[in-house]
TORPAKE-328632 format. One record per residue (C-alpha): residue number from 1; x, y, z. Coordinates in steps of 0.2 Angstrom, whole numbers, plus 2048, in hexadecimal, padded with zeros to 3 digits. Example, Ala and Ser with C-alpha at 12.3 -4.5 7.8 and 13.67 -1.06 7.14 Angstrom:
2
NODE 1 83E 7EA 827
NODE 2 844 7FB 824
// end
This chain:
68
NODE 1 800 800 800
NODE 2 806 80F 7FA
NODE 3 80A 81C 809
NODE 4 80C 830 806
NODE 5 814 841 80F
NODE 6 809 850 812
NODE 7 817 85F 80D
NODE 8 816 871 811
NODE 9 81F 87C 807
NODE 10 822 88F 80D
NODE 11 827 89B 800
NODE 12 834 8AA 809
NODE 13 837 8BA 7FF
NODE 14 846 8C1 809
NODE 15 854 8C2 804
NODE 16 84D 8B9 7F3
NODE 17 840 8AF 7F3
NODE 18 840 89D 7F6
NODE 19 838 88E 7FD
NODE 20 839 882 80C
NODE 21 82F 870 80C
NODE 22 82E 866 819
NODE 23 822 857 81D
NODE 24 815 85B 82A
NODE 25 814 850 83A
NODE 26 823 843 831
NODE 27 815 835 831
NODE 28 810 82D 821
NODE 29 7FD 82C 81D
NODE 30 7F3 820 811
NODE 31 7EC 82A 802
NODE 32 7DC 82D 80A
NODE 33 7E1 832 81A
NODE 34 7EF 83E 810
NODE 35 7E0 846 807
NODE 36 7D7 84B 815
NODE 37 7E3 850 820
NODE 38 7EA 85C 810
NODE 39 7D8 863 80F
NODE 40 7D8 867 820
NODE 41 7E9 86F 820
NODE 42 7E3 87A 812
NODE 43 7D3 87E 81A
NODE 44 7DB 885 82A
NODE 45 7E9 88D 81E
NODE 46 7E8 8A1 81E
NODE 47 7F8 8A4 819
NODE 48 7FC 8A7 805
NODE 49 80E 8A3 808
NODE 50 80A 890 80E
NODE 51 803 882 803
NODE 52 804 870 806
NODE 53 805 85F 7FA
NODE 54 805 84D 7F9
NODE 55 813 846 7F6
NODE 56 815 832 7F4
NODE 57 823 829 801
NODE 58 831 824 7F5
NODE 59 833 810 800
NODE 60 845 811 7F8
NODE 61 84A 822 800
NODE 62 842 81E 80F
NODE 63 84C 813 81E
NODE 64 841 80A 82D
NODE 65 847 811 83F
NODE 66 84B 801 849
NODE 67 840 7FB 854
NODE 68 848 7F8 867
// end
């Protein structure tokens, strides 16, 4: 089963602009639970320099933590 990243980028404008992305809470979601979650982060977002995306987890790029 596929897993994906909610990802919040936020464009800066000083000293030129650019963006930082980062993935919101660091937990992977199933598509469905990604959707809404990404709806409501957009519904509560009043802020024209912040948007937010799905990304799909790449399983190759990703590593496990050990488990204790």
């Amino acid at each position: 089963m596929d897993k994906y990243y909610i990802i919040k980028k936020v464009k800066y404008n000083f000293p030129h602009e650019h963006f930082k992305h980062s993935i919101m809470d660091e937990l992977e979601y199933d598509l469905k639970t990604a959707s809404e979650r990404l709806v409501a982060y957009r519904t509560i977002n009043d802020n024209e320099d912040v948007s937010f995306h799905i990304q799909e987890v790449d399983a190759r790029a990703v590593s496990k933590k050990e488990v204790a």
